[in-house]
N, C-alpha and C positions, 0 to 999 in steps of 0.2 A: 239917693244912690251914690255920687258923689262924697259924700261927708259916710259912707259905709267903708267905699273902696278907699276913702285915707284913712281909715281908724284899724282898714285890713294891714294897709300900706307900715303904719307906725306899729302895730303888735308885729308886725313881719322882722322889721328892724329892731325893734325893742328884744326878741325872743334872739336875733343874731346875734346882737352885741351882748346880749346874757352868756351865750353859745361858746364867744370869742374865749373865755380862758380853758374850757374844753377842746378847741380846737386847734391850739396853742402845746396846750399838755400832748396830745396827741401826734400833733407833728415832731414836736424834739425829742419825744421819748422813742429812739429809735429802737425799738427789742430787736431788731433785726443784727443792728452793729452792736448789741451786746452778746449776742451769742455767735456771731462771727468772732468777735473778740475772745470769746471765752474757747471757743473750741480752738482758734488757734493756739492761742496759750499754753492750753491742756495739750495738744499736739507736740509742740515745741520741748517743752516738760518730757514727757513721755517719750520723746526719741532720743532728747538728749540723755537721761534714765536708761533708756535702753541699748546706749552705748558702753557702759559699764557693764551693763549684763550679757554683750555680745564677746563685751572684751576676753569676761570669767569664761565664757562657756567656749570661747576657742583655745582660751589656756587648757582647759578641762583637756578639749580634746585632744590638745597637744600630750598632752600626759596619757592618754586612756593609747594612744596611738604608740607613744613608745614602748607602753608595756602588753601591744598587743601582740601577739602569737601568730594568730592564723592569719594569712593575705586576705581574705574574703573581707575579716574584719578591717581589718588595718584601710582596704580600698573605701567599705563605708563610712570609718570615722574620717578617713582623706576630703570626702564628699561633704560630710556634716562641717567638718571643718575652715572649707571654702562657702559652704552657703553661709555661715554665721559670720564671717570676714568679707563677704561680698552686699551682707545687708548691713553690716557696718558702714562699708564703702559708701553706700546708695546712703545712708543717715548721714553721717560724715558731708556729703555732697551736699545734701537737700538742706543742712542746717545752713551751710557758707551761703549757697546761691539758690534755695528754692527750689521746690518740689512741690507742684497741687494735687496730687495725688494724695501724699502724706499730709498737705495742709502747713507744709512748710512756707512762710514769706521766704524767710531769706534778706533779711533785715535786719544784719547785725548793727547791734550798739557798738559804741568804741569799747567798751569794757571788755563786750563779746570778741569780738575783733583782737584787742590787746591780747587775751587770751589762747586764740589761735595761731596767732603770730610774731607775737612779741616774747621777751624774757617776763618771769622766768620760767612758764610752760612749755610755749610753743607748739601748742595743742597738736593743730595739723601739721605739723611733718613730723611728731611723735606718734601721731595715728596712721599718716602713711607708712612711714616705718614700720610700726606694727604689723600693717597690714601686709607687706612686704615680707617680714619675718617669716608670717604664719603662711604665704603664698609658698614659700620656700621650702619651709616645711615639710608643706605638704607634696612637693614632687621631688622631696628625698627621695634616695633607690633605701629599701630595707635594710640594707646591712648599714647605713647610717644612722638608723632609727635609735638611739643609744641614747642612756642618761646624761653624756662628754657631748650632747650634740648642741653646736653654737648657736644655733637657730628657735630650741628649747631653753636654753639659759636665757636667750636677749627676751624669751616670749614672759616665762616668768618672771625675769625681773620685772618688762614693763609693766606685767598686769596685776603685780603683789605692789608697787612702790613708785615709778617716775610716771607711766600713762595713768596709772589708778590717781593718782593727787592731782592731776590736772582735769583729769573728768570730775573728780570731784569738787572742783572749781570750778568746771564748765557749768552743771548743773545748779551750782549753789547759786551762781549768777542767775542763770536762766527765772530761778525760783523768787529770785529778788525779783527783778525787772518784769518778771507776770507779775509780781502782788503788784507791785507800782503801779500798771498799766491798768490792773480791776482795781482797783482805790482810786486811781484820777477818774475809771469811766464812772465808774460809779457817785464819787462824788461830785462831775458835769451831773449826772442822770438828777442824782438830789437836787441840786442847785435850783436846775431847767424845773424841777416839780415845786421849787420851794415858790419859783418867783410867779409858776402860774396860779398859788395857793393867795399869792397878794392879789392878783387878777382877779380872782373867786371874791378873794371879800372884797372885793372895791363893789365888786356887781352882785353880793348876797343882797343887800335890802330891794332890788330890783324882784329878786326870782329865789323863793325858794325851791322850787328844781332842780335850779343849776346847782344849789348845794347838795341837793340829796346826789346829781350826777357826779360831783366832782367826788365826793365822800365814796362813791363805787367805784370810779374812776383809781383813787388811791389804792382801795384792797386791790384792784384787779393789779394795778402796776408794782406791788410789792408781792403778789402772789408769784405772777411772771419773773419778776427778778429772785427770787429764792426757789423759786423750779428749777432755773435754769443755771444756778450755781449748784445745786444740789444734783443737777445731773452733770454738769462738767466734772465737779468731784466724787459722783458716782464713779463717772466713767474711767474714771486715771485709776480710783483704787482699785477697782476691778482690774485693769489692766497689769499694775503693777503688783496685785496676788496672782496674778495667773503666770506675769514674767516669774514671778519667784518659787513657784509652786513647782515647777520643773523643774530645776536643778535642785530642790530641798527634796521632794518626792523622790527623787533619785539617791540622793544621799542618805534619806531615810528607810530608802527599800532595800538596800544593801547592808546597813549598819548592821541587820541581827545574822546576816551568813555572815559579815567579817566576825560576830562574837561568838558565835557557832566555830568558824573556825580557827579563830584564836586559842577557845577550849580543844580543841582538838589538838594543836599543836602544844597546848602548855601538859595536857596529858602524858604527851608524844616528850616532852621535855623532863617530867619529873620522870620517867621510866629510864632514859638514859644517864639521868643523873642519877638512879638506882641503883642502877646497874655498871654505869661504866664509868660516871665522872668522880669516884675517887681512887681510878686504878690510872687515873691518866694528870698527872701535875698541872701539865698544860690549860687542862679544862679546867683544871679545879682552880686554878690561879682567874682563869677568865671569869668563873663563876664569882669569886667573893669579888672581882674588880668591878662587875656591873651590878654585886647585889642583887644578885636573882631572885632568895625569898622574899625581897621588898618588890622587885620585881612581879614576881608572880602573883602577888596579893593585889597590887597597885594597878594590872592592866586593867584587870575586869571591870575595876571601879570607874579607871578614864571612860572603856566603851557604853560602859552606863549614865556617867554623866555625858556622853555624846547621844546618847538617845533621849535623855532627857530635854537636853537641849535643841534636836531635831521636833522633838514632838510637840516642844513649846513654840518653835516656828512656825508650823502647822497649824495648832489650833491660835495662832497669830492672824495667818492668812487665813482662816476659814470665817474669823472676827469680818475682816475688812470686807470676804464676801458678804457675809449676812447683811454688813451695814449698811454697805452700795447697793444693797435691792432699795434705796429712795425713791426713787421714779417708776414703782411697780403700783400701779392703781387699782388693783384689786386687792379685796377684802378676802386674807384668809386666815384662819385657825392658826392662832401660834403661840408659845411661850412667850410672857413678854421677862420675864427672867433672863432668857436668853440676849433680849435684845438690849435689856440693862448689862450683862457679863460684858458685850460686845461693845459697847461706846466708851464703858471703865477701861478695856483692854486696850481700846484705840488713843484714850487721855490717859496712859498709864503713866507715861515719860513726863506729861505737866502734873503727876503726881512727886516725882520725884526730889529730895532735899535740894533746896538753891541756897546758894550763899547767905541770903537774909531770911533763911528758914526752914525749919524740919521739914521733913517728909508730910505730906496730907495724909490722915488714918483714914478709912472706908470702912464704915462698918455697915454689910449688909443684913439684916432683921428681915427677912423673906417671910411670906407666909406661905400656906398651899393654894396655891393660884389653879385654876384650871385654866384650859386653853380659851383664847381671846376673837373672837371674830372683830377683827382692824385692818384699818391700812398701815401695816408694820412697819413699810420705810419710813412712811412719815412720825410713827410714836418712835421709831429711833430717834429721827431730829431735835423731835423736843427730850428726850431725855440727853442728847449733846447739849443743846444750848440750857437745859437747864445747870445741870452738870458745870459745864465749863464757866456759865455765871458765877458757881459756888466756889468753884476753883480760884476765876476772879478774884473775888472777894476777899479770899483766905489769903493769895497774893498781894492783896493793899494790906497788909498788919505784917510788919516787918518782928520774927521774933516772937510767933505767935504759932502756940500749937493748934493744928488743923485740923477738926473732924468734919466727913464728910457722912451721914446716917441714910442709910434707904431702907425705908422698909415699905411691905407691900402688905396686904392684905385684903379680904371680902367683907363688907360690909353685912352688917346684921341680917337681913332682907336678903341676901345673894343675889342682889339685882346689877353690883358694880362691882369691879375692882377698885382699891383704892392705893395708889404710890405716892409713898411723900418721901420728898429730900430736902435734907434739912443740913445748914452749916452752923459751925460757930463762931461764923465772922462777924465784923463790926454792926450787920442790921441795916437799915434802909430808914430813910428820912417817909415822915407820914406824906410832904408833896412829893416827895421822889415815887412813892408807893402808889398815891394816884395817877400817875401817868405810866408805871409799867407796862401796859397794853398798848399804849396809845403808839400809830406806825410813827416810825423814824425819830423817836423817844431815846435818846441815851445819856448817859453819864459818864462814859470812857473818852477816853482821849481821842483826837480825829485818827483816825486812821486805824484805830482796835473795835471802832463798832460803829453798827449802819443803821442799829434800832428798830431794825425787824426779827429777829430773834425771839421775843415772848409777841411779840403780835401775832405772829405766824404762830407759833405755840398755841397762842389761845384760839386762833382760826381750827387750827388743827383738832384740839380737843374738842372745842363746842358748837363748831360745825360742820365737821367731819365726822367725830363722833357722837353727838349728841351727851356730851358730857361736859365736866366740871374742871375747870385749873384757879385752884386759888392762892392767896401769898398770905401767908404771918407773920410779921416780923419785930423784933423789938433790936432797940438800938446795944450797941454791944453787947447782945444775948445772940443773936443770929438769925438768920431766915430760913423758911419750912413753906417748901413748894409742896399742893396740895392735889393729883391728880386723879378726878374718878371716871372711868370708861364702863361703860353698861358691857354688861357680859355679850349679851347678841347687839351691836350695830346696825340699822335700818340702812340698807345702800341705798338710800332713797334721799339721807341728810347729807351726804355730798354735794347736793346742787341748790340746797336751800340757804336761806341769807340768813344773818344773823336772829335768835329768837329770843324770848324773855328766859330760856336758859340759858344764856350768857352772863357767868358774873363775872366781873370785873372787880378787882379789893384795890 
């Protein structure tokens, strides 16, 4: 009985001390203070963002106020105009000294600081002045309301040139000092994971369990970790489409009455010049001085190219929405066409010519896809990180012209979709190739990547979707991501663990 209860005793302690580097992992990997961390951030970002956009939309109203007419009006945009300068005020505040409401610390750096109060910004008393300006403004008596009004010049100026340059350095900052902040937590979070992975193997020939534990232990803690970045930056884009959607929507609901009645008045203008502008010297001297028939050719075309350009705003931000649905966990019917147009739109700017090289070409080779039953946000993500790896890539060959190839297609059977993207950059090494998948696997410099990226990719595909992500690559020929998703998806493989459809290249 004795020689049972110590052999209970020593498997009790033996199974603890197995336990000890899971128990380890679990205590310092705080998920709590990473998504504290992250929504602050994203808080922080998005107020200080939405100081610019407070700033435009009380200029606006300053303008919409002086060429209004009617009091009724004039009293509402007074109102619009003080609530948009008084959540200024309440931002402005919460940034210096906090607000938990807004998720504001209030924990400025010295940079932040510098910037507030130092040369050559001087943030806040350029914003209180502003906000003073536009206070003033707005309890003008009416017959001040005039384009000579000093209170409308100082608002303009600051919001076209001396307060716009400093928010734009308020926020540039802000933008530094987040990444900084999620690159040290994250790289504590690695670290903490790297040193309990030495704990693990000191105690594997002990317990194979512990290994299969710690092995789940890892997807579950890089799952959590790219969920919860993927919804921080859901949440900002979303927010900063919908701050922008408002004053573009506006500008674009109006553009076709102003061309409406621009036609109207240029009508209204060749009739007089029919009629009366070569009986009158005067006119006729003013007409050849501004060139009216360049003129009159020339307007139409500017309000076309301003609708143009409205309407590529638009389907800018309707991108960012579709893209920010990431964190939507249900399976529906969708274009994945669209969600490829959507992540090109979003990397369109890291397409553009840099000094050590052209422009990246895109060619898309589309087939007729029918609609897909997926989890959409998440095939967006992996067509970003696939994408932006390709992008990578083409950025290490200095001097190299760039093709980026998508094409899509249905396989023989019509039981899959199939997407591939494919570069013509330098290729990948055969040991570089066998760890692709493997979590927190990289080849980039610290601080440009975390090596969750195709792990999650391939979580994503083969077992979420019950399908295929493979790689081909040859060395300075290029690499050709390979992705096939079954037309109908089972919601049944979202909770299932890895299967023998898993390949790995």
């Amino acid at each position: 009985m004795q020689k049972t209860l110590r052999r209970a005793s020593i498997f009790g302690n033996l199974c603890y001390l197995r336990l000890l580097p899971v128990i380890a992992v679990a205590t310092c990997f705080d998920l709590d203070q990473i998504i504290s961390a992250r929504e602050i951030n994203a808080a922080v970002i998005n107020v200080s963002g939405r100081q610019r956009m407070l700033s435009q939309r009380a200029a606006l109203f300053a303008l919409r106020l002086i060429y209004a007419q009617d009091s009724s009006e004039q009293e509402k945009l007074r109102e619009q105009m003080l609530a948009a300068i008084n959540l200024m005020e309440r931002s402005h505040n919460g940034l210096i000294g906090g607000e938990a409401a807004m998720k504001l610390p209030g924990q400025c750096s010295a940079e932040i600081q510098s910037i507030y109060f130092e040369a050559p910004f001087y943030l806040d008393q350029k914003i209180r002045d502003y906000i003073s300006q536009v206070r003033a403004l707005a309890q003008s008596p009416a017959i001040e309301l005039t384009q000579d009004n000093s209170y409308l010049k100082a608002i303009l100026w600051a919001s076209e040139q001396d307060l716009l340059e400093a928010l734009e350095a308020l926020v540039s900052q802000y933008q530094k000092e987040s990444d900084q902040a999620q690159l040290q937590l994250e790289r504590y979070q690695a670290q903490l994971y790297q040193e309990s992975c030495a704990a693990a193997a000191a105690a594997q020939a002990h317990a194979q369990q512990l290994e299969k534990t710690l092995q789940e232990l890892r997807r579950t803690q890089a799952q959590l970790i790219q969920i919860e970045k993927l919804s921080s930056i859901g949440q900002m884009v979303a927010g900063v489409a919908h701050e922008i959607n408002n004053p573009v929507s506006f500008i674009y609901g109006n553009l076709r009455y102003a061309s409406d009645y621009v036609q109207d008045l240029l009508s209204l203008l060749k009739l007089y010049q029919e009629y009366y502008g070569k009986h009158h010297p005067i006119v006729q001297a003013k007409i050849e001085a501004i060139n009216l028939d360049f003129l009159l050719k020339d307007l139409p075309k500017v309000l076309e190219s301003m609708q143009v350009g409205a309407e590529r705003v638009r389907q800018i931000i309707l991108s960012l929405r579709n893209f920010s649905c990431s964190d939507r966990m249900l399976m529906e019917s969708v274009d994945l066409h669209e969600g490829i147009d959507s992540t090109l739109l979003i990397l369109q700017n890291r397409l553009k010519a840099r000094y050590n090289r052209s422009s990246i070409e895109v060619i898309r080779d589309y087939g007729d896809l029918p609609s897909v039953e997926c989890y959409a946000g998440q095939l967006n993500q992996v067509f970003m990180n696939l994408l932006s790896n390709a992008i990578d890539a083409l950025e290490d060959v200095p001097d190299h012209f760039g093709r980026i190839t998508i094409s899509t297609g249905v396989n023989p059977d019509r039981s899959c979709i199939i997407i591939r993207i494919a570069d013509n950059g330098p290729g990948i090494p055969p040991e570089v190739k066998a760890q692709l998948f493997d979590p927190f696997f990289t080849t980039k410099p610290i601080g440009k990547g975390t090596g969750l990226g195709l792990f999650i990719s391939h979580q994503i595909v083969v077992e979420k979707h019950g399908g295929l992500l493979r790689c081909e690559s040859v060395l300075d020929k290029g690499t050709e991501f390979s992705i096939e998703i079954p037309l109908r998806v089972s919601p049944r493989l979202s909770t299932l663990k890895p299967t023998a459809m898993a390949l790995k290249t």
